[in-house]
C-alpha positions as CSV (number, residue, x, y, z in Angstrom):
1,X,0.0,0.0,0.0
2,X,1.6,3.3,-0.6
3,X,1.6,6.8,1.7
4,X,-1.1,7.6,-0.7
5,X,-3.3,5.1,0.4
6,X,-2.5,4.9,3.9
7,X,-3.1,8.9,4.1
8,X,-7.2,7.9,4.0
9,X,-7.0,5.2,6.2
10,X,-6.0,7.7,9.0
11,X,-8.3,11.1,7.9
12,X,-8.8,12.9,11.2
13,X,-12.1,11.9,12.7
14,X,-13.9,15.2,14.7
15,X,-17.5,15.4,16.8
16,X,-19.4,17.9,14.0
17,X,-18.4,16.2,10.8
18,X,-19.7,13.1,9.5
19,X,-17.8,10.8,7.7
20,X,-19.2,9.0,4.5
21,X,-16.8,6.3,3.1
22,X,-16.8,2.8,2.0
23,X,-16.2,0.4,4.5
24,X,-13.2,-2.2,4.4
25,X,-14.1,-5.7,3.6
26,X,-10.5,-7.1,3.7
27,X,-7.2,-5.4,5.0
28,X,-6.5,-4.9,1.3
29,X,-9.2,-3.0,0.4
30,X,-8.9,0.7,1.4
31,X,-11.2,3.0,0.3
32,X,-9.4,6.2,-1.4
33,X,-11.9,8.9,-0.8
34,X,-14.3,10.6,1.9
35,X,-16.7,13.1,2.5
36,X,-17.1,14.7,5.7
37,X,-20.5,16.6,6.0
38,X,-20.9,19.4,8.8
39,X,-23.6,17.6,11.4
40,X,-25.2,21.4,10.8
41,X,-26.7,20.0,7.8
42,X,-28.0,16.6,8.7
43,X,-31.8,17.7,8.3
44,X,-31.1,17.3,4.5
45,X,-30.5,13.7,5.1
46,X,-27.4,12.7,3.3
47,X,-26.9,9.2,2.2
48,X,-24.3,7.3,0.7
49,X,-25.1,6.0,-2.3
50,X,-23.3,2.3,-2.6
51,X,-26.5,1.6,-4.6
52,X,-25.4,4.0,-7.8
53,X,-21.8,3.0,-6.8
54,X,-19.5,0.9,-4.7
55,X,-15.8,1.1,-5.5
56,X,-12.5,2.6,-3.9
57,X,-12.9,5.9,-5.8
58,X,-15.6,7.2,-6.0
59,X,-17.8,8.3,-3.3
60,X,-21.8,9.4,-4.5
61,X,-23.6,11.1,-1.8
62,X,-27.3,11.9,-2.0
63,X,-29.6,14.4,-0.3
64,X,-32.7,16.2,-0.1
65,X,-33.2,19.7,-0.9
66,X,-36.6,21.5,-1.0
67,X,-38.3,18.1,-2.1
68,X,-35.3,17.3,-5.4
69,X,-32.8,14.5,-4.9
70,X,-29.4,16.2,-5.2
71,X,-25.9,14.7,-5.4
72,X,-22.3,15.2,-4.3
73,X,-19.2,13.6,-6.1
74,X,-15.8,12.9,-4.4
75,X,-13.3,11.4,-6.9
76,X,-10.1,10.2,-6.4
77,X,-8.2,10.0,-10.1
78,X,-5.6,7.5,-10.6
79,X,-3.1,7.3,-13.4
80,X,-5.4,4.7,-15.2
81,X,-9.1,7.5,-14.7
82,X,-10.4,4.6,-13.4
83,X,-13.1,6.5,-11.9
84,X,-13.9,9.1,-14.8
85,X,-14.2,6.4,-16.8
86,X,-16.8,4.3,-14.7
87,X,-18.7,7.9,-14.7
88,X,-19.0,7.7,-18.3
89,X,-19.9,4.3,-18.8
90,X,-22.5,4.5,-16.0
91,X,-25.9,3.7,-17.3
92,X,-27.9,6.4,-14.1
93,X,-28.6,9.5,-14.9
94,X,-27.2,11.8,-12.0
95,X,-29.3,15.2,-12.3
96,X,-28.7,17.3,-10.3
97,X,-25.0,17.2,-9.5
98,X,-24.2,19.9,-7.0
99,X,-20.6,19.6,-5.9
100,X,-17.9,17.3,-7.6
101,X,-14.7,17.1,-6.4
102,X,-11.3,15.4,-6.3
103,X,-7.7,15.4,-7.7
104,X,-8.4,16.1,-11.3
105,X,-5.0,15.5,-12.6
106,X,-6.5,14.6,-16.0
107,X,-3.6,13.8,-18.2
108,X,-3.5,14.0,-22.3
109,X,-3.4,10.9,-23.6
110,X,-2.6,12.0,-26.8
């Protein structure tokens, strides 16, 4: 496992943020991103979305807003865009895609 990796495993854990991650099923399968959502916000009732996706790299969190389903993206890129392209050979239709975010170190290819 590199530093990379091993840098999630220990995010810092604090009483008014919420952690939304995959959970480990084996000691080799780390998840490489998070989301921490301030407990502030809770009424909009965020859920992660394992449904819509379940991997190491991508973590899809829903929640309500004024009655509409909206979404947040946390993507971690690796030199293969393993997660970019699962996004665009997913088959759901994410509307409503407020935040996306991540290490976008898209390289050209060509």
């Amino acid at each position: 496992m590199s530093e990379e990796e091993k840098d999630i495993i220990k995010a810092s854990y604090h009483p008014l943020w919420i952690i939304f991650t995959r959970l480990l099923i084996n000691n080799n399968d780390y998840p490489r991103v998070k989301i921490y959502i301030n407990v502030q916000l809770i009424k909009l009732y965020f859920l992660l979305r394992k449904d819509i996706y379940n991997g190491w790299d991508i973590n899809l969190i829903s929640f309500f807003n004024y009655g509409s389903m909206c979404f947040i993206i946390n993507i971690y890129l690796d030199d293969q865009q393993t997660a970019l392209k699962c996004l665009k050979n997913t088959e759901v239709n994410l509307n409503n895609v407020l935040i996306m975010t991540g290490n976008f170190n898209i390289r050209d290819n060509s």
